[in-house]
C-alpha positions as a LaTeX table, in Angstrom:
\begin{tabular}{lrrr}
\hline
Residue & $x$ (\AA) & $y$ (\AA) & $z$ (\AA) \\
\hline
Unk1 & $-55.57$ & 69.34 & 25.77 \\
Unk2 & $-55.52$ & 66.43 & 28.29 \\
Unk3 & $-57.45$ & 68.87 & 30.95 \\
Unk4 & $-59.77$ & 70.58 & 28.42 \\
Unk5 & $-62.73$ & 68.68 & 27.53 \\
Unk6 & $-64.48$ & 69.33 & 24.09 \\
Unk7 & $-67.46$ & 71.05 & 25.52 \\
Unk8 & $-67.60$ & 74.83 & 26.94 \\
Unk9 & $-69.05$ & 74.08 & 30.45 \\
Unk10 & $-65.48$ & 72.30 & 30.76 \\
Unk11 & $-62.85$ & 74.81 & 29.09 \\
Unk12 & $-61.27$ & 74.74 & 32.92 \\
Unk13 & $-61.54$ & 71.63 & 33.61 \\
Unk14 & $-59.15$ & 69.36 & 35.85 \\
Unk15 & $-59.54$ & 71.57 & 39.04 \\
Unk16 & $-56.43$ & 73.64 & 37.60 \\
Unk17 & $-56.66$ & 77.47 & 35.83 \\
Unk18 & $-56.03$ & 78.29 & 32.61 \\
Unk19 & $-55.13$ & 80.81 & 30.62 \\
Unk20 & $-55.96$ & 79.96 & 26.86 \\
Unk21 & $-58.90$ & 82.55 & 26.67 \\
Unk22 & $-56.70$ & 85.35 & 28.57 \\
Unk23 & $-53.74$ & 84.25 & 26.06 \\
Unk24 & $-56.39$ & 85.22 & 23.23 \\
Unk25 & $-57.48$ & 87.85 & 24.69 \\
Unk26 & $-54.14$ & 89.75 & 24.93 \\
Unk27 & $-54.16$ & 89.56 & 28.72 \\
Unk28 & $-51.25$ & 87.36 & 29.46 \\
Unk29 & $-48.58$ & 87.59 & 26.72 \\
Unk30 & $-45.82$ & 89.78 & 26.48 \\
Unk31 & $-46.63$ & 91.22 & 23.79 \\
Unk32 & $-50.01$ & 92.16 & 25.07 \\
Unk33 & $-51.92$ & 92.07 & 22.18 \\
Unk34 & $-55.23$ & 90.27 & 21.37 \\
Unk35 & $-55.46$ & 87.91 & 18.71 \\
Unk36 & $-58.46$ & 89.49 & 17.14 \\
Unk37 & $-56.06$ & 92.27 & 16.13 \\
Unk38 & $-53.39$ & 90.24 & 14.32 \\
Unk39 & $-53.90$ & 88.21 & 11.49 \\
Unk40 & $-51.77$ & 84.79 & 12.12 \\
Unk41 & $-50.49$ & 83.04 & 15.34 \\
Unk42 & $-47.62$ & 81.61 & 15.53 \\
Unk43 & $-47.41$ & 78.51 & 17.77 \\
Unk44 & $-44.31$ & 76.66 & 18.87 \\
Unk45 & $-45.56$ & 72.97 & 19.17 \\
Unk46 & $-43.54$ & 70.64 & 21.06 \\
Unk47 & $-44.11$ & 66.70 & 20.42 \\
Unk48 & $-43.06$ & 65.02 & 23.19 \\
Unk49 & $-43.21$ & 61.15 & 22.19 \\
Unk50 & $-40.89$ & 62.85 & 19.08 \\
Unk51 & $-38.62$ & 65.16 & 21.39 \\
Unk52 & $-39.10$ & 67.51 & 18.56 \\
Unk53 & $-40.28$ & 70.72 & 18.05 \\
Unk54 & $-42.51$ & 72.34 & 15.20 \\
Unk55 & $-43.76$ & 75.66 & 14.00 \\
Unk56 & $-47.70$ & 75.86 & 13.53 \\
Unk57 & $-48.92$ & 79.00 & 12.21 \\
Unk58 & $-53.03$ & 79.83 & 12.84 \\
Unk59 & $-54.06$ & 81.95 & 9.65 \\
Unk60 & $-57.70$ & 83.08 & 10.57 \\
Unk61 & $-58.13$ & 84.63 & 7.25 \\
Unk62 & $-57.36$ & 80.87 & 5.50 \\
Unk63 & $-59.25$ & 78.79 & 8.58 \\
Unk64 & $-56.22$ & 77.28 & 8.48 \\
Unk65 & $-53.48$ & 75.52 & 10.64 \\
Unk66 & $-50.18$ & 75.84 & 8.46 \\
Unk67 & $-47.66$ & 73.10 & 10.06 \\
Unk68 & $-43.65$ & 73.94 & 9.47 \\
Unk69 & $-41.68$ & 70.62 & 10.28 \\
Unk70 & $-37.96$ & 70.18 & 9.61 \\
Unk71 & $-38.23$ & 66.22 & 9.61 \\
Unk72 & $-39.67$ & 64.13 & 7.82 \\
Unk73 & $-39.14$ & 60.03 & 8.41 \\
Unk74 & $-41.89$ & 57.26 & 8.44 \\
Unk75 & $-44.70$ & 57.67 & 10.98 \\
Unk76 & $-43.91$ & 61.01 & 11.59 \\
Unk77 & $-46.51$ & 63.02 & 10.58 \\
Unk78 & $-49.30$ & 60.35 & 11.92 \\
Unk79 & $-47.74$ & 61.39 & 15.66 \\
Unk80 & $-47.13$ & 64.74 & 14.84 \\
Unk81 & $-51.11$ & 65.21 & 13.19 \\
Unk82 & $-52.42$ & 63.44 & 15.93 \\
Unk83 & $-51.08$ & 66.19 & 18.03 \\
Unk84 & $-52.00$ & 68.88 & 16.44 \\
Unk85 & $-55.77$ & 68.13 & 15.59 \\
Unk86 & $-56.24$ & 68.53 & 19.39 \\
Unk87 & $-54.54$ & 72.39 & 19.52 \\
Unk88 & $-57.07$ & 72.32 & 16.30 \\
Unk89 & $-60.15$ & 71.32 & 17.88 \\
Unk90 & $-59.65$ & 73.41 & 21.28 \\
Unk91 & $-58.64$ & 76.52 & 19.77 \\
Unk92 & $-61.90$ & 76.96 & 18.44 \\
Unk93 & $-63.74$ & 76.38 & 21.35 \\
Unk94 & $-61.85$ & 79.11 & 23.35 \\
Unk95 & $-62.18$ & 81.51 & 20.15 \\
Unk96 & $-66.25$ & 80.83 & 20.18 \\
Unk97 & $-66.18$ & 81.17 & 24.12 \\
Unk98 & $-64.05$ & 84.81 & 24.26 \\
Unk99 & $-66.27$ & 86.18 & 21.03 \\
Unk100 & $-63.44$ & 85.90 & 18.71 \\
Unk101 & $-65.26$ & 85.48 & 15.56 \\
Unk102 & $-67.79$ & 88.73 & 16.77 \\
Unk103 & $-64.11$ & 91.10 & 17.49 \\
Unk104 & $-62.45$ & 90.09 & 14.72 \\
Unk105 & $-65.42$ & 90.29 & 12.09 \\
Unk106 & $-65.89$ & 86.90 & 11.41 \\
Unk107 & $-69.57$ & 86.15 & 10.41 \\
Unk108 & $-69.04$ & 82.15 & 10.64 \\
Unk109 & $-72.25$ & 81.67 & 8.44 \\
Unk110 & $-71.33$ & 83.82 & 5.57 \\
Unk111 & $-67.05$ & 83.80 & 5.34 \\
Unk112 & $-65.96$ & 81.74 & 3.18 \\
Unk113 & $-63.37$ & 80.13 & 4.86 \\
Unk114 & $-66.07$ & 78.99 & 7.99 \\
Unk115 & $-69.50$ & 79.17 & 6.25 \\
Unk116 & $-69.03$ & 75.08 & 5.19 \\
Unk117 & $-67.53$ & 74.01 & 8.80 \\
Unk118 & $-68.57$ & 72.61 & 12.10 \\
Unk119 & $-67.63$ & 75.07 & 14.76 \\
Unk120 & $-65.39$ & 72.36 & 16.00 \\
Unk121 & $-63.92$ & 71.34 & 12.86 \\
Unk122 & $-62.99$ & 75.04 & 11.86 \\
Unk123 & $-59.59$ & 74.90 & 11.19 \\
Unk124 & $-57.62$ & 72.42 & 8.46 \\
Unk125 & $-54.11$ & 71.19 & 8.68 \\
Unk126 & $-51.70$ & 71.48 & 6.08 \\
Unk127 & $-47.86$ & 70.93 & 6.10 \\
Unk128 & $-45.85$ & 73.18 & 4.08 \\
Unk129 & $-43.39$ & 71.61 & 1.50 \\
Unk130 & $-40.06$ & 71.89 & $-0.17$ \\
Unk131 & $-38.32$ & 72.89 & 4.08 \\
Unk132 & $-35.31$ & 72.93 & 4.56 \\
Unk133 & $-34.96$ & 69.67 & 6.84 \\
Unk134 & $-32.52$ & 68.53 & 9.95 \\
Unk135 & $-30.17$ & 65.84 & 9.23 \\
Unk136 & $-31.15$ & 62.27 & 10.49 \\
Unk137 & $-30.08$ & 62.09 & 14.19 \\
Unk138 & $-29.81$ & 65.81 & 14.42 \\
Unk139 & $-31.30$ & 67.92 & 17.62 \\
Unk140 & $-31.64$ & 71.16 & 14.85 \\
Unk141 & $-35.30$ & 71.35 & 15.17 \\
Unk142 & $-35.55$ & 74.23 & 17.75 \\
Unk143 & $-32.99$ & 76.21 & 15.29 \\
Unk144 & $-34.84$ & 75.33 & 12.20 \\
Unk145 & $-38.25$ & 76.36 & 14.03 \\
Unk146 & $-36.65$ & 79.84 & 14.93 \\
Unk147 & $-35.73$ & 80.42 & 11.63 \\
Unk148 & $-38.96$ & 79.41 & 10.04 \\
Unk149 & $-40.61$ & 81.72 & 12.21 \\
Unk150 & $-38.40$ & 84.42 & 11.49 \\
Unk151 & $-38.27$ & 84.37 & 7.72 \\
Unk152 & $-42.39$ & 84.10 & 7.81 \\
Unk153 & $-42.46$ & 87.00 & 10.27 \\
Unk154 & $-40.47$ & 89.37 & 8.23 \\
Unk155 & $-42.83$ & 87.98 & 4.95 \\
Unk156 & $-40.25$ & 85.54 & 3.23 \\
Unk157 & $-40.57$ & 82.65 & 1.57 \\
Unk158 & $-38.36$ & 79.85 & 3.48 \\
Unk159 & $-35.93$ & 79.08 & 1.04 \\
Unk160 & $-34.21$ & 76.00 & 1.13 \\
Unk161 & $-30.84$ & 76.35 & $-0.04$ \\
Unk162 & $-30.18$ & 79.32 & 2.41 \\
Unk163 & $-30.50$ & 77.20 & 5.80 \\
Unk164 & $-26.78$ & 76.26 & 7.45 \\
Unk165 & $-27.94$ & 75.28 & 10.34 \\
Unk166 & $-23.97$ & 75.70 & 11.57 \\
Unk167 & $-24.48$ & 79.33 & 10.60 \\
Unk168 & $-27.74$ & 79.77 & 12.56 \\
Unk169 & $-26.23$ & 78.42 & 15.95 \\
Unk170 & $-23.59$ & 80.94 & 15.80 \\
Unk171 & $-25.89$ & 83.76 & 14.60 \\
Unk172 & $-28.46$ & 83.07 & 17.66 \\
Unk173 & $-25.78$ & 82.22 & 20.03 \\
Unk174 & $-24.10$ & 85.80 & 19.07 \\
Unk175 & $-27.90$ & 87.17 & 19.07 \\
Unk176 & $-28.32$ & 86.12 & 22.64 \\
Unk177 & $-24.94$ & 86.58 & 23.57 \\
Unk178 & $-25.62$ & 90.45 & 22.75 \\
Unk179 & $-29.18$ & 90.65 & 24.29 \\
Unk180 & $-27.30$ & 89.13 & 27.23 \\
Unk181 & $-25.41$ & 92.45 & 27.35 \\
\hline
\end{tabular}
């Protein structure tokens, strides 16, 4: 965000290239595949002053920016909204610049979930409740982030009771052990 200013003329600003608008566009992910042809992104957020990690998932169909955190403590969520309204004010501004909204079959003036918004106000922020959360002084986030992400991928709820975060370091450590292979 620091080298993106709010304004398309700028979108590579800071003498250095980027790649948001190829990300979108399916051009530089493994995956390959455009955003206009999926209906959520899922977005590993990393807050730095926190040395913690997050899941944030874009739902296009909701204008929506669903946040997944696995701590909660005081002051927390002001540093951890304060980033996250600037991935939610840029990522609109690529989307409008690459013709998202046209590929997609988004008509901003008429859909319910834009026709009300400021193009650079598009998406809202919500966190999720009732997660399963990290002990106080833990460094679980990264495993609790994987696992949100894979229970929402697969379409489950994120239950919980069912989180052992013991359990999920050995599952992931015998996951990669085996891809290692």
């Amino acid at each position: 965000m620091d080298v993106y200013s709010i304004d398309y003329q700028n979108l590579n600003a800071g003498g250095q290239e980027h790649h948001l608008i190829e990300y979108i566009n399916g051009f530089h992910m493994y995956a390959a595949v455009p955003w206009h042809t999926v209906e959520d992104i899922f977005i590993s957020v990393n807050i730095k002053e926190k040395h913690h990690w997050l899941l944030a998932i874009l739902s296009f169909s909701e204008s929506c920016i669903f946040l997944y955190d696995s701590y909660e403590s005081s002051g927390h969520y002001a540093v951890v909204l304060g980033e996250i309204e600037k991935i939610a004010k840029i990522i609109p501004l690529c989307l409008q610049a690459c013709d998202f909204y046209v590929k997609k079959g988004i008509d901003l003036q008429n859909h319910p979930g834009y026709k009300d918004k400021e193009s650079s106000d598009i998406f809202d922020v919500l966190f999720e409740d009732d997660l399963p959360q990290q002990s106080s002084g833990s460094l679980d986030c990264c495993v609790f982030m994987v696992t949100y992400a894979e229970c929402l991928s697969y379409g489950h709820k994120v239950i919980a009771t069912e989180f052992d975060p013991n359990a999920l370091h050995t599952r992931y450590a015998a996951l990669f052990w085996d891809y290692g292979i």
